[in-house]
C-alpha positions as CSV (number, residue, x, y, z in Angstrom):
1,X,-13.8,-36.8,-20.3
2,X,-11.0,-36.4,-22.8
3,X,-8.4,-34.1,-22.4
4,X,-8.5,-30.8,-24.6
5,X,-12.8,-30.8,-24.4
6,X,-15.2,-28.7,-24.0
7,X,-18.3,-29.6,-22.8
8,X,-21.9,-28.2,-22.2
9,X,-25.3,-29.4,-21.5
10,X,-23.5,-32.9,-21.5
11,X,-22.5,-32.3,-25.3
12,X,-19.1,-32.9,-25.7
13,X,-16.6,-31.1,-28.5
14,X,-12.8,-32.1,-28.8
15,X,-10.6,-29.3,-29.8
16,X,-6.8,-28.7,-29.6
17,X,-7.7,-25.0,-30.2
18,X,-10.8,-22.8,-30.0
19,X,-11.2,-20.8,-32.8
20,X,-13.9,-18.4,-33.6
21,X,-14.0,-16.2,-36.4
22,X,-17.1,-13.2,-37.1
23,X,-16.4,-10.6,-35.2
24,X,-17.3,-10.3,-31.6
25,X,-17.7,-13.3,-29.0
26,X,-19.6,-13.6,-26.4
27,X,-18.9,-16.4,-23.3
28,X,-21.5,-16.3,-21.0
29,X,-22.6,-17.7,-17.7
30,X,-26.7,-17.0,-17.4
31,X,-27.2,-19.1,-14.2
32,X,-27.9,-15.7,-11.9
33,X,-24.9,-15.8,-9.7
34,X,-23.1,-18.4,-10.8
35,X,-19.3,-18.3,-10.9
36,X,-17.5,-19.5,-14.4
37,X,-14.6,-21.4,-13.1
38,X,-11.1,-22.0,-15.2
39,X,-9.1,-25.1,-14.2
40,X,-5.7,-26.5,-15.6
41,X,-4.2,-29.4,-15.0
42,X,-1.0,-28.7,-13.5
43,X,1.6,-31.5,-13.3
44,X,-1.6,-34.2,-13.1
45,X,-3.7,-31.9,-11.2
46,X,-7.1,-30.4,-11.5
47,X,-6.0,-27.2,-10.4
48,X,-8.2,-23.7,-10.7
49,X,-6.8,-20.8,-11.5
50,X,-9.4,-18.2,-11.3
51,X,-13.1,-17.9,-11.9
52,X,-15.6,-15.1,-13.2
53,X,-17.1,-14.1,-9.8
54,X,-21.3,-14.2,-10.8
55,X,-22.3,-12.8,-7.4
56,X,-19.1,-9.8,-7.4
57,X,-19.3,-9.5,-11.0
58,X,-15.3,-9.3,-10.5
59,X,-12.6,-11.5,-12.0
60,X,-11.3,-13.8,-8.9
61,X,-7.9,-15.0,-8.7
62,X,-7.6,-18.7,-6.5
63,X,-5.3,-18.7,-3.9
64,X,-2.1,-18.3,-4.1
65,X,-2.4,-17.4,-8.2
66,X,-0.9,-14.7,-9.7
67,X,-0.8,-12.8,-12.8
68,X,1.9,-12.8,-14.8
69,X,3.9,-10.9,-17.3
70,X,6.3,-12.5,-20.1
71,X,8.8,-11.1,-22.1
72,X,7.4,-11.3,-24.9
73,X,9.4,-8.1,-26.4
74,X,12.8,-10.2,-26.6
75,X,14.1,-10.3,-29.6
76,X,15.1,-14.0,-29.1
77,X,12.4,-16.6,-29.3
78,X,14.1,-18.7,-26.6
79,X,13.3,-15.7,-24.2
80,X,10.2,-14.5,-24.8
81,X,8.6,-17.4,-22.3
82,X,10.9,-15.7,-19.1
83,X,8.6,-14.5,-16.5
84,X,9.7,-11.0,-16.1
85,X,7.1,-10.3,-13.3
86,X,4.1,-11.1,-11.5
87,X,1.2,-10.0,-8.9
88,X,-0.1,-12.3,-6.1
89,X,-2.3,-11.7,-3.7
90,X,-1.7,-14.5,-0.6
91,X,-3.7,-15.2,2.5
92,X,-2.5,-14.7,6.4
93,X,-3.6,-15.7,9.2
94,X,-7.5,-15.4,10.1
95,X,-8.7,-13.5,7.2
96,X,-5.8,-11.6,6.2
97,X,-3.6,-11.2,3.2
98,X,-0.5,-9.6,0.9
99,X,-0.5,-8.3,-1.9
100,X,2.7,-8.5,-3.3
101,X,4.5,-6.9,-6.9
102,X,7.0,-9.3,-8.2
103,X,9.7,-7.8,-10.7
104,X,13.2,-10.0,-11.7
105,X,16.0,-7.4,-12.0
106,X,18.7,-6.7,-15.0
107,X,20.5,-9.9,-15.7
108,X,20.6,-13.1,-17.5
109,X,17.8,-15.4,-17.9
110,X,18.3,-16.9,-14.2
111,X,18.2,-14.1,-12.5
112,X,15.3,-15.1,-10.1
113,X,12.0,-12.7,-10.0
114,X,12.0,-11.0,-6.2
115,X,9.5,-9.2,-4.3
116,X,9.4,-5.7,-4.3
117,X,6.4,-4.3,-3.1
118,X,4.2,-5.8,-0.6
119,X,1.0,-4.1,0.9
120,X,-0.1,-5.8,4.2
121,X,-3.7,-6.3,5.6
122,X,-2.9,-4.6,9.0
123,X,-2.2,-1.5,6.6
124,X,1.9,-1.3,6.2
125,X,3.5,-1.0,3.0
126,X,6.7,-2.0,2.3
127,X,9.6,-1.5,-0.3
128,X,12.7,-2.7,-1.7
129,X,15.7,-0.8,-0.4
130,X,18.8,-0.6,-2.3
131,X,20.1,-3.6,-1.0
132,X,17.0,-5.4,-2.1
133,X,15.3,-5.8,1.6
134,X,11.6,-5.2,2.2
135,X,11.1,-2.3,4.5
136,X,8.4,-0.1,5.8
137,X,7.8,2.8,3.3
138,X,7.4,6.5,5.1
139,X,4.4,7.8,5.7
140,X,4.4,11.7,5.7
141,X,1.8,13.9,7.3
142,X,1.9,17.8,7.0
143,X,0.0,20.2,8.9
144,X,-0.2,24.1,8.3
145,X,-0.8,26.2,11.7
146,X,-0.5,30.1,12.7
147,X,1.8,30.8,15.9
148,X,-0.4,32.1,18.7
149,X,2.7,32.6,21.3
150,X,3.0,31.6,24.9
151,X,4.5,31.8,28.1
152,X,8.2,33.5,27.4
153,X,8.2,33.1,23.6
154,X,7.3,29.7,23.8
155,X,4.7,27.5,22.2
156,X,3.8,24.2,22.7
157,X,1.9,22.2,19.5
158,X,0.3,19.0,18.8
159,X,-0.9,16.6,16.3
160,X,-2.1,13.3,16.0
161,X,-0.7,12.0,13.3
162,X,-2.2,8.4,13.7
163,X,0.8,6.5,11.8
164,X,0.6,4.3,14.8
165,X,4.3,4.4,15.9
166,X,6.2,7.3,18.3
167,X,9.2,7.1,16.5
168,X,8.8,10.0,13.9
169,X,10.9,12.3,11.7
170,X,9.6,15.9,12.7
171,X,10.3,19.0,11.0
172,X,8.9,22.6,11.4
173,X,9.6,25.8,8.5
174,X,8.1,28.9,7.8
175,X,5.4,29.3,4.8
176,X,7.2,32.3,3.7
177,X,10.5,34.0,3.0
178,X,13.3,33.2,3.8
179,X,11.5,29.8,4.0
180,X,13.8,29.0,7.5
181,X,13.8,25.4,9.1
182,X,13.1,26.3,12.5
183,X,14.7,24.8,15.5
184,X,12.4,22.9,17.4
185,X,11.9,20.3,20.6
186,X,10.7,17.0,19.5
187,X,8.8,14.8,21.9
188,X,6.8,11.8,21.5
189,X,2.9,11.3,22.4
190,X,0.5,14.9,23.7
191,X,2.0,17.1,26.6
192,X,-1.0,19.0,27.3
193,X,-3.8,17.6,28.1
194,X,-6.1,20.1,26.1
195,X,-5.5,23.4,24.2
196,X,-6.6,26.0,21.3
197,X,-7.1,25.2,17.5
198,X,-3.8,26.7,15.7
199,X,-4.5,25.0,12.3
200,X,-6.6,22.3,11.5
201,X,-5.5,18.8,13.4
202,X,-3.3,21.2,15.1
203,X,-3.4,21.8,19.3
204,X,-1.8,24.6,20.8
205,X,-1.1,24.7,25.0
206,X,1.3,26.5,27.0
207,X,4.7,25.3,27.5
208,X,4.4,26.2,31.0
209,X,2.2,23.9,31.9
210,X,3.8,20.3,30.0
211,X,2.7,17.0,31.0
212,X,2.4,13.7,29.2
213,X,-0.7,12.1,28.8
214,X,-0.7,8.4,28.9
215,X,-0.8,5.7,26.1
216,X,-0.6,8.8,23.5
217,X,3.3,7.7,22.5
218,X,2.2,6.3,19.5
219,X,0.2,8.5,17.4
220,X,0.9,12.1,18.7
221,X,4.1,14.1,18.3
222,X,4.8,17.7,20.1
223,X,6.8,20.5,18.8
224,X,8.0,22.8,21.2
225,X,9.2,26.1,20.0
226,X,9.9,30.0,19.7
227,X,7.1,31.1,17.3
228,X,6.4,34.3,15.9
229,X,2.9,35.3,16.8
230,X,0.9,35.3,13.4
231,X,3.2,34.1,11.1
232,X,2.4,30.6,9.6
233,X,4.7,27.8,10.1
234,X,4.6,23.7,8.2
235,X,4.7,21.2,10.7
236,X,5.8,17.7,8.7
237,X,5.5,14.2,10.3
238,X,7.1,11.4,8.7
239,X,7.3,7.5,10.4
């Protein structure tokens, strides 16, 4: 087959360029399921580069492709081919993938388009910093509970937060004026085995009676403090 064709049912029409004039076009695919498949070649090879998904009804990027975005706002012809971004999504491992946002930061023309978001199949996101390394973005969790008090002004609260790591950023403040950061205990994983709702996903024990429970490290966090009996307090969770 010649190059620059198009063919169906074996009928075969050169054309440089497609052009279709009337008003609105229709391509369509009326095999049920069938996929309508775009290929290029790229340096000599047959290469596809995404298909119209019959089954999904979904556009379907190949492996590895990515959508792209030119700069096609430059004033300067020369420039208006740069890639100024791209997303790709790329397979790992057994079934897994990344999906990954591309930008190319202020510069001249060879300044080279970096990563700068990437969202993992195991869940974790991660962003630029300001030195331009991928790292874990926070995840923040925030719980509202009532102090219920305890043995000698103490309380003992839990949550799981479920962010899958111990090593946290806690915080506790009062709801209402004067609004106070309150000084608290940190500890990682559940110290009491079972207590009383205090807020919803929130576990109130005694602080008399503290002891870890195994293998909870990683997605619990206890605050340990002198609460006011009543008064509402924000418990915050950020890893």
């Amino acid at each position: 087959m010649a190059s620059n064709n198009i063919t169906k049912n074996h009928h075969i029409f050169t054309q440089d360029t497609l052009k279709i004039k009337g008003g609105t076009t229709t391509i369509k695919n009326e095999t049920s399921d069938a996929d309508t498949i775009f290929n290029v070649n790229d340096n000599t090879v047959d290469t596809e580069v995404m298909r119209l998904d019959g089954s999904e009804s979904s556009l379907l990027m190949a492996s590895g492709k990515k959508i792209e975005f030119n700069n096609t706002d430059d004033s300067a012809p020369a420039n208006r081919n740069e890639e100024l971004g791209y997303i790709r999504c790329t397979g790992i491992g057994d079934y897994g993938s990344k999906l990954g946002l591309y930008t190319r930061p202020t510069g001249t023309a060879s300044t080279a388009v970096v990563e700068r978001l990437q969202v993992n199949g195991d869940g974790s996101v991660k962003a630029t910093n300001a030195g331009g390394s991928l790292v874990q973005v926070a995840r923040v969790r925030g719980y509202q509970m009532e102090g219920v008090g305890g043995a000698g002004g103490y309380d003992v609260y839990m949550v799981n937060h479920g962010l899958g790591t111990g090593y946290v950023v806690a915080s506790v403040s009062e709801t209402a004026s004067p609004y106070s950061m309150v000084e608290v205990e940190v500890r990682r994983g559940q110290w009491v085995a079972s207590g009383t709702a205090a807020g919803t996903g929130v576990h109130a024990g005694d602080s008399g009676s503290l002891s870890y429970v195994n293998a909870t490290e990683s997605d619990w966090t206890t605050f340990i403090f002198a609460d006011i009996t009543g008064d509402d307090y924000r418990l915050t969770v950020t890893g």
